[in-house]
C-alpha positions in Angstrom: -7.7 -3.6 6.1 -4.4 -2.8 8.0 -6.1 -2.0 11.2 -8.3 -4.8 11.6 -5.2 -7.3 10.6 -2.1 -5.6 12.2 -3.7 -6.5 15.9 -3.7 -10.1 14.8 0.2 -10.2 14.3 1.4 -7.5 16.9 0.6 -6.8 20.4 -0.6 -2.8 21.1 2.4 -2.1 23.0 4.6 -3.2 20.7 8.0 -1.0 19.7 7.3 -1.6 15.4 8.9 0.0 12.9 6.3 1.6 10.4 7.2 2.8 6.7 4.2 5.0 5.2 5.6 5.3 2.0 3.4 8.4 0.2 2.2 9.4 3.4 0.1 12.4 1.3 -1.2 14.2 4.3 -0.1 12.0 7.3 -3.5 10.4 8.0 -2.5 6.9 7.7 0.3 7.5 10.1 -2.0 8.8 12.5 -3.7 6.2 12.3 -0.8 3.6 13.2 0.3 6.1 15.5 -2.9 4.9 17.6 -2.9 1.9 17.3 0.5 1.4 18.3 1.8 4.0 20.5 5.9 2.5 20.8 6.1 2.6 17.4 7.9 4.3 15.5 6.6 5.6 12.4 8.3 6.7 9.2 6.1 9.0 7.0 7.8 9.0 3.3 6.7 12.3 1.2 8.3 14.3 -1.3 5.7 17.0 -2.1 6.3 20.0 0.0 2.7 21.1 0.3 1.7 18.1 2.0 4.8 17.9 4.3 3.6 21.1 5.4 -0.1 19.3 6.0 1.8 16.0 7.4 3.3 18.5 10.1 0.3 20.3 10.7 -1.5 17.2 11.6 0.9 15.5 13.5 0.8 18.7 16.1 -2.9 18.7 16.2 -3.2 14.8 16.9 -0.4 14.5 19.2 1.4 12.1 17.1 5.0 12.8 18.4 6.7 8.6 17.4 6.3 9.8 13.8 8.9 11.4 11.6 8.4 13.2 8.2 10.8 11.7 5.8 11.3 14.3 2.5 11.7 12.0 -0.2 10.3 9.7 -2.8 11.4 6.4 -1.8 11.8 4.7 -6.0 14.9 2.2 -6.8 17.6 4.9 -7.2 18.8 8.0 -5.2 18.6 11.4 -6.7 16.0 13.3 -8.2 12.8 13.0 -10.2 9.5 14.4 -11.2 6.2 13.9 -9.4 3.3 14.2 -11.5 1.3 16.6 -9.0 -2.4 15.8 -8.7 -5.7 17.8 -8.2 -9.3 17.9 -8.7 -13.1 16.8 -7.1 -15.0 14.5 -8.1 -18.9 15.1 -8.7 -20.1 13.2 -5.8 -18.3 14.1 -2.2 -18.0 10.5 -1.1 -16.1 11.4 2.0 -17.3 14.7 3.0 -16.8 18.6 1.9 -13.5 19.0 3.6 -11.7 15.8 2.3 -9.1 16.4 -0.5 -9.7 14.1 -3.2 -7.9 15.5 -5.5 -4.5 15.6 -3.6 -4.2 11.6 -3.5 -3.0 10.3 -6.8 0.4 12.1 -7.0 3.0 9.6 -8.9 7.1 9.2 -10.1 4.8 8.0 -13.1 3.4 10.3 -15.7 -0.2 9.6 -16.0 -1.4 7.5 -19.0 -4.1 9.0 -20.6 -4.3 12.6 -21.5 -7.7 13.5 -20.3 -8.5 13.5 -16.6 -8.0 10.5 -14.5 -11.5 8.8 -13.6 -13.3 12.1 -15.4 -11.9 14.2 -12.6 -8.4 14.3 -11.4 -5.6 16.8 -13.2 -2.5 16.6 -13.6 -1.9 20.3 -14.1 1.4 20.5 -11.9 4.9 18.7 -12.0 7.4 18.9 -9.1 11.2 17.7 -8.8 11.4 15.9 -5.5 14.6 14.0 -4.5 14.6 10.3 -4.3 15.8 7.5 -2.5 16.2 3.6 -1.8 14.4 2.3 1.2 17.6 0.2 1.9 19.8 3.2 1.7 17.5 4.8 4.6 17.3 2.3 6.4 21.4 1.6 6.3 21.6 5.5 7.6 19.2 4.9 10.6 20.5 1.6 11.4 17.2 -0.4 11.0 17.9 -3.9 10.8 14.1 -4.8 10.3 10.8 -3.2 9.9 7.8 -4.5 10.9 5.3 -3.2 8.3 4.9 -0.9 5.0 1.8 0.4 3.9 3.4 1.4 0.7 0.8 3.8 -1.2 2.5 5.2 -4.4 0.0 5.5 -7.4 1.9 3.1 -9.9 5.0 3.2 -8.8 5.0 0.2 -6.4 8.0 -1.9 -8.0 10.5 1.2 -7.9 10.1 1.2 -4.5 10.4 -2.6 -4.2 13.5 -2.8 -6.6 15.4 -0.3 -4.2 14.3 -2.6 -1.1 15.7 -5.6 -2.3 18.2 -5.6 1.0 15.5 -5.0 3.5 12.2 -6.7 2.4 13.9 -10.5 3.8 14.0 -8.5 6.9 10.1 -7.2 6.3 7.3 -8.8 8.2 4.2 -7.0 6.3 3.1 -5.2 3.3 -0.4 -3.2 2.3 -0.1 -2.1 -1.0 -3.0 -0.8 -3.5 -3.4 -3.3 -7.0 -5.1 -2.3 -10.4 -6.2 -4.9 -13.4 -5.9 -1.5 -15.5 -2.7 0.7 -15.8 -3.9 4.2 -14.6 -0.5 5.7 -15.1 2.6 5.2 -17.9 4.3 2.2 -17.2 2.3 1.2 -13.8 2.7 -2.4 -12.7 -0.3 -4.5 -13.0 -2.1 -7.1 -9.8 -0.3 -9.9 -11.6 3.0 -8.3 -11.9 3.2 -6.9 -8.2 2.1 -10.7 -7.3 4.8 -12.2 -9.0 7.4 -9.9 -7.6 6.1 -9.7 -4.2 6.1 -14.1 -4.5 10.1 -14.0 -5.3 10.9 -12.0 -2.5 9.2 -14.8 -0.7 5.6 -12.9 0.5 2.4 -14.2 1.0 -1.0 -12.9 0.2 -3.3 -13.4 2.7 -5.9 -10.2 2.2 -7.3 -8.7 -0.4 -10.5 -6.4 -1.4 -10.6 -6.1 -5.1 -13.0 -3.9 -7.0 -13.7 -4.3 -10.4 -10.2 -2.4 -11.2 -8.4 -1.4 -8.2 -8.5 -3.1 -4.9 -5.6 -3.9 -1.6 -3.4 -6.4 -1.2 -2.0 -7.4 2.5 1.4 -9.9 2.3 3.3 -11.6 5.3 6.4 -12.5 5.2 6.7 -16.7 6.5 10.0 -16.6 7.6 8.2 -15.1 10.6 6.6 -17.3 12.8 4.0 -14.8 14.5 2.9 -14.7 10.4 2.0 -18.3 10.9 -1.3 -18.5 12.3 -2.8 -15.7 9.8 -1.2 -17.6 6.9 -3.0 -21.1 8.4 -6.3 -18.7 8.9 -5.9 -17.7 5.2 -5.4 -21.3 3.8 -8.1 -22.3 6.0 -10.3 -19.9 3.7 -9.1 -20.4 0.9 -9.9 -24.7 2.0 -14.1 -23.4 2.4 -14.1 -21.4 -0.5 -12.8 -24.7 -2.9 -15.1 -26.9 -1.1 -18.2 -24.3 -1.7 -17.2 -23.5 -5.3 -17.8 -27.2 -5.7 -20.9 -28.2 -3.8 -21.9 -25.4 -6.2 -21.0 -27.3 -9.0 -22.4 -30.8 -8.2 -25.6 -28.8 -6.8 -25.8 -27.0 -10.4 -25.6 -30.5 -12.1 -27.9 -32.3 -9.7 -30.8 -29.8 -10.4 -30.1 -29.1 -14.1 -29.3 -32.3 -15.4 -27.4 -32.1 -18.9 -29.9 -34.6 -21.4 -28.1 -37.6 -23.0 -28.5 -36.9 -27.1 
C-alpha cells in the first residue's frame, strides 16, 4: 500500500525523511530507498542479528541514503526486552528462502502460550535499548519527517506516546491493525484509530483481513494531503450511495407482506 500511495503525495526526486520503525531485515527500506533516491531513510532495529542482515543488504542493493538506527523506538529511553521470534509456517507463501519466522519480534510478551498462528516461537528474549522518536529526532535536528511505516508487532502506541512532539510535524503513517490482540497488552484497530484521530490523522487506506490488515493516515495540516483526503471522501461518497441502491433494490424485489 505505501508504494502505490507515496507517489501520489511526493514527487520521485524528493529529499523525504523516512522512519522504518522495526526495519527486521531492511527490505522495506530498500524499497523506499528506490522509490525515492534523495531521501533519507532511517531504519529503527534493536535485534542484533538482523542489524547484521539490514547491513548486509544495504551493501548488496546499493542503498547508501539509509542509516541503521540500534534501538527500539517505545515511549521511554532505556532498556527493555524483545520477545525474539522464530519459526515456518506449513505452506511457503513467499518462497523457500524467505524468513517467516523472523517477522513478529515485539517490546510485548506474546499472549498466548502456544505458538503464534500454530507456528511462530518465542523461544528467545533479548535486552535491546530503547528510545523516543522525539528524543532522536531532537539529536539529529529533524524538524519534520515525511513518512513512518511503523511495523512493531503490538507495540504501536509506545512508539506513538514517545512521538507526541513530532507526529504535528508528520505527514504520513502505515501501520499494521488487528481486531484480535496477538500479543499481551497489544492495542486493538479501534484503539490505534482513536489515538491516531487525536493527534489529528486521517485514515484514508486500508486492507483489512478478517484479523489483521494496514492502515495508511495523512496528516491535513498538509496541503499536498489534500487531494488524497478529497479522493478518499469521494470513495467513501460511492460506497454510501451503493450500500443504499442496495437497500432500496433489496426491498423493491423482496417486498415485505402487509399482515
Amino acid at each position: 500500500m505505501p508504494a502505490l500511495l507515496l507517489p501520489v503525495l511526493f514527487a520521485g526526486n524528493a529529499a523525504l525523511t523516512i522512519l522504518d520503525v522495526g526495519a527486521c531485515e531492511g527490505e522495506d527500506s530498500i524499497r523506499y530507498a528506490r522509490l525515492f533516491p534523495a531521501a533519507r531513510i532511517f531504519a529503527f532495529e534493536p535485534l542484533p542479528a538482523n542489524q547484521a542482515l539490514i547491513r548486509e543488504n544495504f551493501r548488496r542493493h546499493g542503498v547508501d541514503r539509509a542509516e541503521l538506527v540500534g534501538r527500539a523506538l517505545s515511549d521511554r529511553r532505556g532498556e527493555a526486552i524483545l520477545h525474539v521470534s522464530s519459526g515456518q509456517p506449513p505452506e511457503r507463501f513467499s518462497g523457500e528462502n524467505w524468513n517467516y519466522g523472523n517477522k513478529s519480534n515485539s517490546l510485548l510478551p506474546p499472549l498466548a502460550a502456544q505458538p503464534m498462528h500454530g507456528w511462530i516461537e518465542f523461544k528467545q528474549q533479548v535486552a535491546v535499548p530503547t528510545g523516543t522518536l522525539d528524543e532522536f529526532c531532537a539529536e539529529r535536528g529533524l524538524t519534520r519527517i515525511d513518512f513512518i511505516h511503523l511495523d512493531v508487532q503490538g507495540a504501536e502506541c509506545l512508539v506513538l506516546d514517545g512521538a507526541c512532539r513530532m507526529l504535528p510535524r508528520t505527514l504520513a503513517i502505515w501501520l499494521e491493525v488487528t481486531d484480535r490482540a496477538l500479543y499481551r497488552g497489544q492495542p486493538l484497530r479501534p484503539a490505534i484509530e482513536r489515538r491516531l484521530r487525536d493527534h489529528g490523522f486521517r485514515l484514508v487506506r486500508q486492507v483489512l483481513g478478517d484479523v489483521e490488515g494496514d492502515q495508511f493516515y495523512v496528516n491535513p495540516r498538509y496541503p499536498r494531503t489534500w487531494p488524497l483526503l478529497a479522493s478518499q471522501r469521494l470513495r467513501d461518497a460511492l460506497g454510501a450511495l451503493r450500500f443504499r441502491a442496495g437497500a432500496i433494490k433489496s426491498r423493491l424485489l423482496h417486498p415485505r407482506k402487509k399482515p
